[in-house]
Each structure stands twice: as structure tokens, then as C-alpha cells.
N, C-alpha and C positions, 0 to 999 in steps of 0.2 A: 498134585497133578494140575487144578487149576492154574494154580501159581505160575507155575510150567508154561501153562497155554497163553496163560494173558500174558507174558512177556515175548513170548513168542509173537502173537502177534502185533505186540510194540514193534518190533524190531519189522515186521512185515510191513506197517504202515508205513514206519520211516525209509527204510531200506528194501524196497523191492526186490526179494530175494525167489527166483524161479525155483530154485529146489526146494523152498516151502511150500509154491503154491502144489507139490504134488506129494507133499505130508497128506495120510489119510484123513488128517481134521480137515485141512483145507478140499483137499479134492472132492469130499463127501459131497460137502456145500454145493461145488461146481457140477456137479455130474448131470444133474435132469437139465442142463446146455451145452454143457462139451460133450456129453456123449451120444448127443442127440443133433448131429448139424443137418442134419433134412425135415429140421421143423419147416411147418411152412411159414412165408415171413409174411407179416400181421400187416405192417405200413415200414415204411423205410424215409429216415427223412435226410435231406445233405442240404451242405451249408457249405460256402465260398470263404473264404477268408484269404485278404491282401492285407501285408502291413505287418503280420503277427501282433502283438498288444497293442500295437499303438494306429491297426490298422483300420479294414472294415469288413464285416461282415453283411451278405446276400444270402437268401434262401428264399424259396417258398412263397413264406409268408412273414419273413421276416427282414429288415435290411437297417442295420445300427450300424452304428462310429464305436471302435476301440480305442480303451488309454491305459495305460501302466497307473496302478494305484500309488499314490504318495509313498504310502509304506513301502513299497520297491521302487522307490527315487524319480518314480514319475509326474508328470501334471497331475493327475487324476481330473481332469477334464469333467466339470458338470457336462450332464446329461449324455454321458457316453457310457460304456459300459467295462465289462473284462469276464476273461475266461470263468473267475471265481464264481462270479457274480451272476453270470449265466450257468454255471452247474449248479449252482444253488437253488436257482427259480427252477431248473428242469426237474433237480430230484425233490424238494419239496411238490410240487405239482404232480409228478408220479407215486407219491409217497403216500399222499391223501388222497389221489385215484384211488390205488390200491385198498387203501386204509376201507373203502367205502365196499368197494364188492367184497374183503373180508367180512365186514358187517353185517352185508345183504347175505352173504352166506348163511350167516350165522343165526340170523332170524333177528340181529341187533337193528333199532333204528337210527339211523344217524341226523343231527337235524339239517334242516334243510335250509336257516339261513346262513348265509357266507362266514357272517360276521362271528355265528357259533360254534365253528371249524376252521382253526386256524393250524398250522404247518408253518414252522420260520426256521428258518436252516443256513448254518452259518459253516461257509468253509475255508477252512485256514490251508494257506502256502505254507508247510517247513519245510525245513530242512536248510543244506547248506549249498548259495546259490553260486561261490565261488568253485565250488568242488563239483559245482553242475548234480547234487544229491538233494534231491526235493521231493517232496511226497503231499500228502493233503491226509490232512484230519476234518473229521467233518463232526457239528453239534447240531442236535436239532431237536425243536421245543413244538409239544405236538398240543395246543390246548382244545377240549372240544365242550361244551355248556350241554346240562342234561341226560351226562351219562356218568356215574361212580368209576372212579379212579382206577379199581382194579378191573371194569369192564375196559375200559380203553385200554390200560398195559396186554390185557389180553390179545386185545384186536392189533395192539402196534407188535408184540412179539409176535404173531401169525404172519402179517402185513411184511416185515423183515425179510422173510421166505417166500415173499409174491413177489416184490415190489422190483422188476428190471434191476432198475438203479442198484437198490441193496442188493441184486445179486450177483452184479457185476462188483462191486467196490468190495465186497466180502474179503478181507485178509490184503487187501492192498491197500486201503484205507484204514484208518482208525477210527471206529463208532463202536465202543464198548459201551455198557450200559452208564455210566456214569458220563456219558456225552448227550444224554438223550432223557432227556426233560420232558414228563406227561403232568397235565393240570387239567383237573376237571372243574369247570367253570360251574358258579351256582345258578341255577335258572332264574333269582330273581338278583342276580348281580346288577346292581348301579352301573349306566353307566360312565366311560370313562372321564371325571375329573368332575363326576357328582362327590357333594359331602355325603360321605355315609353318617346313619344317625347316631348321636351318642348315646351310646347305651351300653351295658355293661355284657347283655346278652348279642348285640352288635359285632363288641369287639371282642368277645370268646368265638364268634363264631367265624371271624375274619383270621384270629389268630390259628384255628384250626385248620384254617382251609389254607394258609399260607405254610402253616408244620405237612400240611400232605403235598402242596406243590412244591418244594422248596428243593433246589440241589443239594448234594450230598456234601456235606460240609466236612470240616476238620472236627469241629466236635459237635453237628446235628446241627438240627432246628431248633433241637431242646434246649438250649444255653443253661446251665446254671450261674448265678454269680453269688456270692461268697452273701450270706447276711449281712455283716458289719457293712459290706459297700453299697447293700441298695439299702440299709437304712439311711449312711450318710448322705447320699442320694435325695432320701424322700426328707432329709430335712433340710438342705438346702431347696427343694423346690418347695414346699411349706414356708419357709422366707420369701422366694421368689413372688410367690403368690402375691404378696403383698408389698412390696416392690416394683413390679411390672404392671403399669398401667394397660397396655394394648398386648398381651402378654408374648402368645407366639408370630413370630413373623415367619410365613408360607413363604420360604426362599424358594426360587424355582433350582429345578435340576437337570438343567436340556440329557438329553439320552448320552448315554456314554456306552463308549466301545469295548465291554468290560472284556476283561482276557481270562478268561475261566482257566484256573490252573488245576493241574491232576489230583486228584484226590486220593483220601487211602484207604488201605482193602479193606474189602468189606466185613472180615472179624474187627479191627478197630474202628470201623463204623460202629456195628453192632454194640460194639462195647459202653461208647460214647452215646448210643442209642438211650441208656438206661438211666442219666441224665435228667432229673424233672424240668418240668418251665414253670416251674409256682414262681423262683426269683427274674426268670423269665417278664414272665405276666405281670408282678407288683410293679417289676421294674417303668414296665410301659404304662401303666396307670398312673403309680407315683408324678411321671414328669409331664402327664397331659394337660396342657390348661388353655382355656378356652379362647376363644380368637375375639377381634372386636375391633372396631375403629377408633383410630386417634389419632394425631399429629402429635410427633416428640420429638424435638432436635432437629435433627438431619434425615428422620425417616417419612417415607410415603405413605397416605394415607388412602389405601383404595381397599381395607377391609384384610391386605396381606401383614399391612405394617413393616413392608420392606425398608430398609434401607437405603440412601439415597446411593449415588452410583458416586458422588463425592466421598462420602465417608465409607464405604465399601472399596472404595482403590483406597483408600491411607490406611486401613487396615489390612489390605492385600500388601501393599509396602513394605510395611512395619513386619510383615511376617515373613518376605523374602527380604529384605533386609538384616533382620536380627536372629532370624531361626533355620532359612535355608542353607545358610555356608555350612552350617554345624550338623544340620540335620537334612542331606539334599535328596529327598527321597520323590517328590513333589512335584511333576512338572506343572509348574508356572502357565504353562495355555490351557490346562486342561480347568485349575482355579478361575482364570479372567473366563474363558467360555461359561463356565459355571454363573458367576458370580453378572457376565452382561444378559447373561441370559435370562435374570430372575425375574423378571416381570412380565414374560409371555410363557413361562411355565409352572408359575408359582404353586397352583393347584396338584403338580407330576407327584411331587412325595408323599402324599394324599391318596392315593392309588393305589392296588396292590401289587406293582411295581418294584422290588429291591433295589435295581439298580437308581432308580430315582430315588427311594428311600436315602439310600448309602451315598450318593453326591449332594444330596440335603443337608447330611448329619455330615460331609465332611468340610461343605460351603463354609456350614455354621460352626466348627470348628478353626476352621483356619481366619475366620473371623474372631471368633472367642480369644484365639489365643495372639492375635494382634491386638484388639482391644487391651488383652494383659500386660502385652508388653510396654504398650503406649503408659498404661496406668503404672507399673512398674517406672517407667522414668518419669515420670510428672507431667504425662501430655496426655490429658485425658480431657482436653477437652473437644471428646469427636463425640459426645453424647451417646454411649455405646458402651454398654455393661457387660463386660466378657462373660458373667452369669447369665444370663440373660439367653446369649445365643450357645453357651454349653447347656444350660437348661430346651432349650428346642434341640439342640443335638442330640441328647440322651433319649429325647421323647420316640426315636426309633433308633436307640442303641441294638435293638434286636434283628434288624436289619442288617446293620454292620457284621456281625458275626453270621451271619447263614448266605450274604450272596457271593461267595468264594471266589471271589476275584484278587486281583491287585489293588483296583479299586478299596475293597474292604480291610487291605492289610494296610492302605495307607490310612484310612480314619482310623485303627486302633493305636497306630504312633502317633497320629493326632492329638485322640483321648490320653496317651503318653504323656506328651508334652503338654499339654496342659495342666495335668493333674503336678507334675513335678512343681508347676511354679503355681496354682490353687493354693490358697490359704487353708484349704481342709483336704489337701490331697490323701484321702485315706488310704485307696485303694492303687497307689503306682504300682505297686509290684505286680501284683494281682494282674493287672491291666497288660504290664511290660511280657509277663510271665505269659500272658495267657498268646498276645503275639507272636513270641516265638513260637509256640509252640506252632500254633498256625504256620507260622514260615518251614516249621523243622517237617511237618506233615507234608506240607507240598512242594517239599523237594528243592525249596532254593538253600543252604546249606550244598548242596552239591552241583559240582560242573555240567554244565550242557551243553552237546553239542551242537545239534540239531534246531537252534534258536535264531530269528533275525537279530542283527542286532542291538534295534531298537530296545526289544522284549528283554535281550542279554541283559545291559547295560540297570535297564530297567528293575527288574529283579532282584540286580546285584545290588542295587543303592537303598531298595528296601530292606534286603536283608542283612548290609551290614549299619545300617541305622539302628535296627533290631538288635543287631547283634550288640553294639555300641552304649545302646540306653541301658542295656539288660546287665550288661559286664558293671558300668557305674553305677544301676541302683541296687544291685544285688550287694556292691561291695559294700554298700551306704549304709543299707539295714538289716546287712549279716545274711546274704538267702545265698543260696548253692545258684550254681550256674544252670541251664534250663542243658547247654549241650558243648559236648568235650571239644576242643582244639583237634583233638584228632578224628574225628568225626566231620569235618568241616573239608571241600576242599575247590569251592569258591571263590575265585581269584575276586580282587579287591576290585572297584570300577575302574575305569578307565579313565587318566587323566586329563580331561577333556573339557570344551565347553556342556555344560548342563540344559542346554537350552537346546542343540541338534535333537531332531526330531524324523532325521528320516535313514535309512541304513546306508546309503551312500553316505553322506555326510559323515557318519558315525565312524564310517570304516576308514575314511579320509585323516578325519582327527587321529584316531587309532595310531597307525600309521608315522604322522608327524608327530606324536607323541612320543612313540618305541623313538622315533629319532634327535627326541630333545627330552628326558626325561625329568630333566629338573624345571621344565616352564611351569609359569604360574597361571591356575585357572580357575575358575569360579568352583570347583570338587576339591583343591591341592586341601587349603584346611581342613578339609572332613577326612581325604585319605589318610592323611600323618598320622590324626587323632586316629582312627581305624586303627593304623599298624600301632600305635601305644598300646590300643585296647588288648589287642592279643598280645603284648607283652605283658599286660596287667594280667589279661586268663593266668598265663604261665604262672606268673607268680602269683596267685591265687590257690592254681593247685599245686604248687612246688615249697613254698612257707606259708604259707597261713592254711594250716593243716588242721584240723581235729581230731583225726586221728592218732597223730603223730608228734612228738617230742620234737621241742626245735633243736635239741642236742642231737637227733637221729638227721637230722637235715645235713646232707653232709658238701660240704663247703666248696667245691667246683661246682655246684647244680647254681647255688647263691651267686658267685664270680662270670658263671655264663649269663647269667640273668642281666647282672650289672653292667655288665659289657653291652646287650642289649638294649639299654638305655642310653650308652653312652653314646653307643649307634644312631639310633633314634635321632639323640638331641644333636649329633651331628649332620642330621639328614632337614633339621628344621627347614622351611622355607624362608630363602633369604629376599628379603624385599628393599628398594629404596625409601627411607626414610622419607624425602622429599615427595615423595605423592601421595602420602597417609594411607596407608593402607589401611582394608576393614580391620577393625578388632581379632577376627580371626585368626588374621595372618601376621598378626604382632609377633614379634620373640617373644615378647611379656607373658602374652596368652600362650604362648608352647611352652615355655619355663616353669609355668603353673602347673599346668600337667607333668612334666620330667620329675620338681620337686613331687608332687604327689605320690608317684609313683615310687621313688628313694623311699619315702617315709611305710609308702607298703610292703615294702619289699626288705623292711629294717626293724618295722616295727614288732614284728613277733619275736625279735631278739632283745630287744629295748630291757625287759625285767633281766636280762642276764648281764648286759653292758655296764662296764666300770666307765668311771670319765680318762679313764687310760687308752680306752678302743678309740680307733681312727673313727668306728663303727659310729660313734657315743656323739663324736663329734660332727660328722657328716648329718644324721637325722638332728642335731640341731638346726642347723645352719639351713637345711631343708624347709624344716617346720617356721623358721624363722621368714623364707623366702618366699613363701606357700600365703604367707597374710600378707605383708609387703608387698606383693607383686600384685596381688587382690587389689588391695587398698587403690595402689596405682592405676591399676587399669579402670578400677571404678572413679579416681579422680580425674582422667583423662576421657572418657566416652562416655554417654546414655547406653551406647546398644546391646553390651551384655548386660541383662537382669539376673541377680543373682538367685538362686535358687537353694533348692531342699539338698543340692548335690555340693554346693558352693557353703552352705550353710554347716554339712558335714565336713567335709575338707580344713573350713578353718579349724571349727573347734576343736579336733581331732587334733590340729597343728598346735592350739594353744595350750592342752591337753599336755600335749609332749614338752614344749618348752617350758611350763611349770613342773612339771616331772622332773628332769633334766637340771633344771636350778636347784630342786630339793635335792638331789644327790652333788650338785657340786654349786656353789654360789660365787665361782670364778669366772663363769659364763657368760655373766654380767658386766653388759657394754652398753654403752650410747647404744647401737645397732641392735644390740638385743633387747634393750628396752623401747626402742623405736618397732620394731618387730611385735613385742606382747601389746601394744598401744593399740597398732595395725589391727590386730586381730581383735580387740576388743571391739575398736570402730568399724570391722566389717558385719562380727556379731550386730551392733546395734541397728547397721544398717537395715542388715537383713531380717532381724526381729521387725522391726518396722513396717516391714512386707506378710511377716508371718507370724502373726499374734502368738501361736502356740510357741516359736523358738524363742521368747523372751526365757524362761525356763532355762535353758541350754546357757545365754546370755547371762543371767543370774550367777549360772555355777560357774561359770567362770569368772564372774566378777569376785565372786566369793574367795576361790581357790585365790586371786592375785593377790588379792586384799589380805589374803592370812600369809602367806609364801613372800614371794617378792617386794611387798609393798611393807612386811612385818618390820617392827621395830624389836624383834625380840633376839636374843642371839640363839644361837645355831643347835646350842645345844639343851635350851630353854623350852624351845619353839620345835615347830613342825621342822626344820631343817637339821639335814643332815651333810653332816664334812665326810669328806672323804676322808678321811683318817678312822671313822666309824665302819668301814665295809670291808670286809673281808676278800681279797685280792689275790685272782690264781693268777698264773705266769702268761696267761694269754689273755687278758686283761677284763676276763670275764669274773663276774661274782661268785664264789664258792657257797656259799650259805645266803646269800641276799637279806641280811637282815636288816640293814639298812634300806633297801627297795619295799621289803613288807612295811615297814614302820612309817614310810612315805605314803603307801598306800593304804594306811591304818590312818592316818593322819587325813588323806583325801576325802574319808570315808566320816569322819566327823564333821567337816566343814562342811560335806554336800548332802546332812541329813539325809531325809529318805533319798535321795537319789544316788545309788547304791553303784559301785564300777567293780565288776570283780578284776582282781589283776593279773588274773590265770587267762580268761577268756575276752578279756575288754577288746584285743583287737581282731574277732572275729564275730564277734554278737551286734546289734546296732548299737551305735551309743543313743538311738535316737528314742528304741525301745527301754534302753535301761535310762533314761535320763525323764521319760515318760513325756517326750516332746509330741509327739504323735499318737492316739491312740491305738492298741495294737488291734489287727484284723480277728473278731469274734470264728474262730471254725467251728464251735460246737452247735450253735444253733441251726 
């Protein structure tokens, strides 16, 4: 019946519906004013208005200039005001009236300086403003110093039932309890942008009092994280320590306009309630280390150890340069305001503040992971150790996860993309896994209508980045998908400039885009790869099964699939050669991706392929195109750095094309030996970058060296002729004796590092090859 109610009044806030307001929920509420019009009236107050938003307002005691807010395509005129903006101050102001004679009622005392009672109230415009269907949601954060948490819930649930305002907006607005924020401030709280002291009994008691004020999150205040990840954690900052001369630098984090998204019901609240903070707690201790003055390279030295504003824009650069085409979830003014801003806020993250927390940790982030990219191609010399500022990023990773905004889902793809190109990335899944989930919670996974555009748009580019990292690293080291294709129905973004910032503009793009849909725009590379992504889900769930026998796979579901790709690869973005286009928008770099997907999509068939299948032949010539194309694209640019995803891809390819050879040694060409070459030299590349994937790198040198590079003959040696394999009429193996004895033979040359040949292509190679340590769950 709840359930019932609170959607009902969804629907009331957004949609103004008269026959609800005379539902007995709602009329109850109304009745001690509607049924009573010969109260006597108290004060009356009127106000003039000329101009409508963009006019002026007269009254009384009051006489302002109006302007349309930026977000509705206006000036937004300093020092002038708007409708929002004056119902905000009005119901906050009558809200903590009220709030006060509830108190005096009650024998409660409430304190008496200003600064110990605060009321901030925040109201949003939806709706949809072309259809003329707009409503207001309202949020409001009530803090007051020197009274227990559950005295003030008290006094604000009573206050609800006094308070004019609340009983006017009752069922026409949206103020459900997860809009409405109470904090009981400590009586001997520092004040704002004091160092609190360090101590350990300090910060249990800051962490407590932050788990009681904290909004309702997707999975609480309590975060757990996996053991294995805040050990790896606590030993790279144990390195750091010793490393870091001036160790944290106090990034500022001017205020941000965070967008609190809907949260979910309160059984899975509850549920996720039950959650410890022990990995919580170690986690924020492990990465804390102590501040201090010095000069280093490019950085300022006033005791923050910022960063100079020079080497702070080449690492903003280098991160919308190499990492936004691919991953454009980010807007670009919201980083440079962050980032000019850090030396008159530096002290903000410091506070018990999430929102300053969380643009600290995601500053220092998008910092971290340009430093990486720079070090990645050989330009590092901007004095700036992407350890460094992911070690201050994690030092309030716990912020990131509890202030439930947008804001916080973009530093967890942050923490994403960074961890994938880390040398010790332990925890990506973990990390990628646990973002979805947050997206799947608060509802971007599904269509809205009732959203500006801005917020639309916005949304949509987080969640299908989300969606994008999770599909490739799940496929990478064998994990299930977090949520179904059919479950999703989320149109893709919009192919637009990235940088519009206001709903007009947006809706303009819109518009000329439905009428040229093939132009080229700073989003086109991330949408195509998008739509691969979900053709990779499909074949994900449609062959590479566990459940299921690839003989029960039955052969039209395969052909719609392929056809799907062919589509795809003819949908590439076509570009001019002659003006170089980014990396992104290469054929090269789509090609990579089309081959990849071939080899997934072939690959669970591969033990049954004779070299007689068209099948046989195609995942060759794939596997072959897949390093080749690599190689290329890394011979022609710095800006893709290859990664844990690129590092899978190859050897998966080389994998196959020694496979492939052992059941047929006709295969062998210039091209194909230019191909196994390729892929060797992309391994070495990327071992280079990733200590741990020398390993990976080895077994393949192994496997060549015994196979292809063998001086032994075919039937001496690991090789096998096809004249050895048992041949049914559709060019598939009946008995695969010759495939097991291939993979009997793999399994000698690569000692312990064991491939079964039942399940190699859905487990990680990365786990069975023991390239990465795998994530500890029992402790």
C-alpha cells in the first residue's frame, strides 16, 4: 500500500492531477484549510510583478530585478533573482519559523545563535517545458548544533503539519522523506575550514557523525569494500609514503551544484543498511598522510602543495584529449572551475562537506589519470606522479560513495579508468561493478520524461560509459554482466556537441542532428562504440553461454548476430583523411573493435571448427587483424595508451592464431607471420607499462617458439595436419582428437599456467594465466 502511495504522489508532483487532490490521502491533509475559509487572516502580503522572469518585482518591503536562470536558456543576471529562488528563501524562512514554535511547544530549546540553525532549501523546475507540463520538486537540508538527531526528525516531522508552506505544497510538490536532510551539528564542531585534530578518536567521531547526517545512498554510509582491494590500497600508500616528499596537496573544490538523484525504497535501503564500515574506516586511515611544505617541480608551495595552474591544464589536456572522446561522461567546465579554483578553496575538502569531498577526489582524479597518460607515452616530464594524486583521491574515497549525486557517479568511472591502465589495478571490476550498480539503483538504465535537457543528456553519457567499461571488463576477466539488455531502455546520447551547457542550445543540436544523422561530433566515437557494446551484451548472452552447449546454439540466433556487426561496421564514421583525424575516429581504431567482436562471437565455436569451416577461416584472419591494426595504430599516435583491455584482446588473438596453426600449418603466410610478430610486439609493448603482464608475454613467446617457429615436423612435434582430425560433412570436428592433443600439447609448454579448453573462452585468461592477483572474498 505504501508503494501505492509513494508513486502516487510521484505522479502528483510531476503532473498536477485535481482528481488526486480529492483522494482521501490528500484531502485529509487539506482539510483543517479548505474546510475552514472563515479563518481569520493573520497578515496578507502582495507583490507586483512586470516583465514575468526576466522582469521586476515591487512590494512592501521588497523591490528586485528578475532574470531567467542559465539552465532555462537565460542571462541569469548577477545580482537579480527568479521565482525558484524566491520560493526557496520564503519556504525555508517559514520552515524554521515554524520549526521553532514546534520546539517551544514541546518544552524543546532551540539555540539562539543564527549560525546554529540553519534551513537551505533547494527548488527544482521539472518537467517538460515544451508540452507547457512543469511542476517543482523541492529538497531541504535542516542542520541545527546541540540537539540529537532524532530530537530534531521529531520536531521537523510535527513542523511538516504547521508549517503554511508544507501545507500548501502537500501532494503538488515532491518532498518525500529522502528529499529532506536533517544533521545534528556537535556543540564543539570547529569551525568552518579549521584543521580538525588528528587523532584517531577525531576521526571515529567525525566518521560517525557523517554515517548519521548523510543522505540515503544506493548502498548507505556503510560502504564495504572487498579486503583484497583496501589491502592493495594500503600498500601502495605504504610505498607512497616514502615517495612523496610534501605528501597531500589540499586541491580546492569551489561548491558544486550537485543533482541529488532518486534513491531506492527503503527495504533495500535497509538491506544494504547491514553492511559494516570496518573496510570503510581502514580504507580512510590507510591513505591519510600528513601535509607539509615544499617546492617540487611545477608545484606551489603555501603549505597546500598545489599544483601550478601550468601543469594542472596539461593534465586537464591530456585527459580530454586521450580519454574524453572514448569516455565523454565529464563536463569539461565543471573540471577547469574545479581545478582554477584551487587555491581559494583548498581547505573545502577538509570539512565535513561531501560535496567538496567528492570534487576533491574527482579533481585529483582526472589529474591522476592524465599524469598516466602523459607517463604512458613518454611525456612525463610535468613533474606529477599519477600515484600521488590517486593516493589523495582515495584519502576520501568514502565520500564518493555516500554523496549520491551525479557528481559521485562520475568519480567512481574516474576510480574506473584509472585502475584499468594502474600497474596494480586489482580492484577494476569491483570498482566498474559496484558503479553500475549505483546507476541501476537510481534509475538512469531507464527513459525519463519529465527531465531538462541538460540533466537528460547528462545522465545518459554517464550511464552509458557505465554501461561500456562494464560490458569490456567483464568480458576481459570472465564476470557476468551487472544488468540485461532487456532491462535497459535508455536511448543512447545525443549526437551533439559535448560542451552545450544550456537546454536551449541542447534542444537546437537535437533537432539538427535528427536532420543530419551522419555528422561528425565530438560524442560520434563514443556513440558507435556504445552501439558495438550492446551488440557484444547480445553475444555474450546468446554464445558464450555456461549454461549451454554450443551444439544447442542454434544457428539463425549466430547469423542475426553477424549481420549485426556487419551493420555496425558499415555504419563506421567516415572521415577525411587529409585533416587527421583524433585516434578515435580512425577506421583503424573501429576495425579493432569489429575484429574483436568476430573473434567473440566465433570463439566458443573454435574447439569444434575443422580448417574446412568458412567459420575456421574468418576468426583467423580476425585474430590476425586484431594485433596488426594494434601495432598500427600504436605506430602512428601517442594518444591511445594501451591498457588491461588491449592487453586482453591481443593475447586472446595470438592465442587463437597459434591454435589455428596447430590444426592446420597451411595458414602460414608473410601476412600471417607479420600478424603473430604484431602481436608479439604489442605484448612487449604493453608488459612494459604492466610489470605483471610479462607473464602473459612469456606464454606466448613460449607457445610460438614450440609451434610455429618449431623445426620439428608435424607429426614429431606439437603439430597437427589435418589429415589427423576426424571430419563431419559440415565441416565441424566429430571426435576432436586432434584439438584435445593441441591442447594437451599447450598445456606442457605453458607449465603451471594451465588454459582449460572446455571453458578458456569464458573464464579470464588473465585469472588462469595468473597475470593479476585474484580478488581475496573470504576474508
Amino acid at each position: 500500500m505504501s508503494l501505492r502511495v509513494s508513486q502516487s504522489l510521484r505522479r502528483a508532483a510531476l503532473r498536477p492531477n485535481p482528481s488526486l487532490l480529492r483522494t482521501p490521502i490528500i484531502a485529509h491533509r487539506f482539510q483543517s484549510t479548505q474546510q475552514n475559509k472563515d479563518l481569520p487572516i493573520l497578515y496578507s502580503a502582495h507583490a507586483k510583478v512586470v516583465g514575468a522572469r526576466k522582469g521586476h518585482v515591487e512590494a512592501e518591503s521588497l523591490n528586485v530585478d528578475l532574470t531567467m536562470s542559465k539552465a532555462l536558456g537565460g542571462p541569469g543576471d548577477a545580482g537579480k533573482t527568479n521565482p525558484e529562488e524566491m520560493f526557496a528563501a520564503g519556504y525555508g524562512a517559514c520552515f524554521q519559523s515554524a520549526m521553532n514554535a514546534v520546539a517551544a511547544k514541546d518544552g524543546i530549546t532551540m539555540p539562539t545563535a543564527p549560525e546554529d540553525s540553519i534551513v537551505e532549501t533547494t527548488v527544482h523546475l521539472v518537467g517538460d517545458m515544451k508540452k507547457l507540463d512543469m511542476g517543482l520538486r523541492v529538497d531541504m537540508k535542516i542542520s541545527v548544533r546541540g540537539l540529537e538527531k532524532e530530537q530534531i526528525e521529531g520536531i521537523v516531522e510535527k513542523t511538516k503539519k504547521v508549517c503554511p508552506y508544507s501545507r500548501a505544497i502537500e501532494g503538488n510538490v515532491l518532498t518525500e522523506s529522502q528529499d529532506l536532510l536533517v544533521v545534528a551539528l556537535e556543540v564543539s564542531s570547529p569551525a568552518v575550514g579549521a584543521r580538525p585534530a588528528n587523532s584517531a578518536a577525531t576521526m571515529s567521531s567525525q566518521r560517525a557523525q557523517i554515517a548519521s547526517a548523510g543522505e540515503k545512498c544506493s548502498y548507505g554510509a556503510k560502504q564495504a569494500y572487498p579486503a583484497e582491494y583496501v589491502k592493495s590500497l594500503e600498500r601502495q600508500i605504504s610505498r607512497l609514503q616514502d615517495e612523496i616528499a610534501s605528501p597531500r596537496r589540499n586541491v580546492v573544490s569551489p561548491t558544486s551544484q550537485q543533482q541529488t538523484l532518486s534513491m531506492v525504497d527503503a527495504q533495500s535501503e535497509n538491506e544494504r543498511s547491514n553492511l559494516t564500515e570496518t573496510a570503510t574506516s581502514d580504507l580512510e586511515a590507510s591513505v591519510r598522510v600528513d601535509t607539509g611544505q615544499q617546492v617540487q617541480g611545477g608545484r606551489i608551495s603555501d603549505g597546500s602543495d598545489l599544483l601550478s595552474k601550468e601543469v594542472g591544464d596539461k593534465l586537464i589536456e591530456a585527459y580530454y584529449a586521450r580519454v574524453h572522446p572514448k569516455h565523454p561522461f565529464l563536463p569539461r567546465k565543471r573540471v577547469q572551475s574545479l581545478h582554477d579554483a584551487r587555491i581559494e578553496l583548498f581547505p573545502a575538502h577538509k570539512t565535513e562537506g561531501r560535496t567538496s569531498k567528492c570534487d576533491y577526489a574527482t579533481l585529483q582524479l582526472v589529474y591522476a589519470i592524465g599524469a598516466r597518460y602523459l607517463q604512458l607515452s613518454n611525456d612525463d616530464d610535468h613533474y606529477s606522479s599519477p600515484k600521488q594524486h590517486y593516493a589523495c583521491a582515495m584519502a576520501d574515497a568514502d565520500s564518493i560513495f555516500v554523496t549520491g549525486s551525479l557528481e559521485s557517479l562520475e568519480a567512481m568511472l574516474l576510480l574506473t579508468i584509472y585502475q584499468l591502465r594502474s600497474p596494480t589495478g586489482h580492484g577494476v571490476w569491483w570498482m566498474i561493478e559496484t558503479t553500475m550498480r549505483y546507476c541501476i539503483d537510481n534509475g538512469l538504465h531507464r527513459q525519463a520524461t519529465n527531465l531538462a535537457p541538460t540533466l537528460d543528456e547528462r545522465r545518459k553519457r554517464i550511464f552509458w560509459t557505465a554501461y561500456m567499461l562494464e560490458i569490456s571488463v567483464a568480458r576481459t576477466m570472465g564476470r557476468p554482466h551487472s544488468i540485461s539488455d532487456r532491462d535497459i531502455d535508455v536511448a543512447l546520447p545525443a549526437n551533439i556537441d559535448d560542451e552545450l551547457d544550456t537546454d536551449g542550445a541542447i534542444l537546437a543540436a537535437i533537432a539538427e542532428s535528427n536532420q543530419h544523422p551522419s555528422q561528425i561530433t565530438a560524442l560520434t566515437p563514443a556513440i558507435h562504440i556504445f552501439r558495438l557494446q550492446q551488440i557484444d551484451s547480445k553475444i555474450s548472452y546468446t554464445v558464450c553461454r555456461v549454461d549451454k552447449d554450443v551444439s544447442e546454439i542454434k544457428p539463425h540466433k549466430v547469423t542475426r548476430l553477424r549481420q549485426a556487426l556487419e551493420e555496425w561496421k558499415a555504419g563506421i564514421p567516415q572521415t577525411d583523411p587529409e585533416n587527421k583525424p583524433h585516434p578515435y575516429l580512425t577506421t583503424d581504431y573501429h576495425m579493432i573493435q569489429y575484429h574483436k567482436a568476430i573473434i567473440l562471437l566465433n570463439l566458443p565455436f573454435l574447439p569444434t571448427l575443422t580448417p574446412q569451416s568458412p567459420t575456421f577461416q574468418e576468426i583467423v584472419h580476425s585474430a590476425g587483424q586484431v594485433c596488426s591494426l594494434s601495432k598500427r595504430l600504436h605506430d602512428q599516435q601517442t594518444y591511445i595508451s594501451f591498457s588491461l583491455l588491449s592487453l586482453h584482446a591481443n593475447f586472446v588473438a595470438g592465442l587463437v592464431m597459434v591454435y589455428c596453426f596447430c590444426l592446420d600449418s597451411s595458414i602460414f603466410s608473410p601476412k600471417f607471420s607479420s600478424s603473430v610478430r604484431a602481436c608479439s610486439t604489442m605484448l612487449y609493448i604493453i608488459s612494459e607499462r604492466w610489470p605483471r603482464a610479462v607473464q602473459a608475454r612469456n606464454a606466448f613467446d613460449r607457445l610460438v617458439a614450440a609451434t610455429i617457429e618449431s623445426d620439428h615436423e608435424s607429426n614429431n612435434g606439437i603439430l597437427r595436419s589435418e589429415d589427423d582430425l576426424h571430419v563431419s560433412q559440415d565441416g565441424f570436428g566429430a571426435d576432436e582428437p586432434g584439438q584435445l592433443e593441441v591442447w594437451n600439447s599447450f598445456e606442457s609448454i605453458l607449465g603451471d599456467h594451465q588454459i582449460d579448453l572446455g571453458t578458456w573462452m569464458h573464464d579470464s585468461i588473465f585469472d588462469t594465466m595468473g597475470t593479476f592477483q585474484p580478488m581475496d572474498w573470504t576474508e
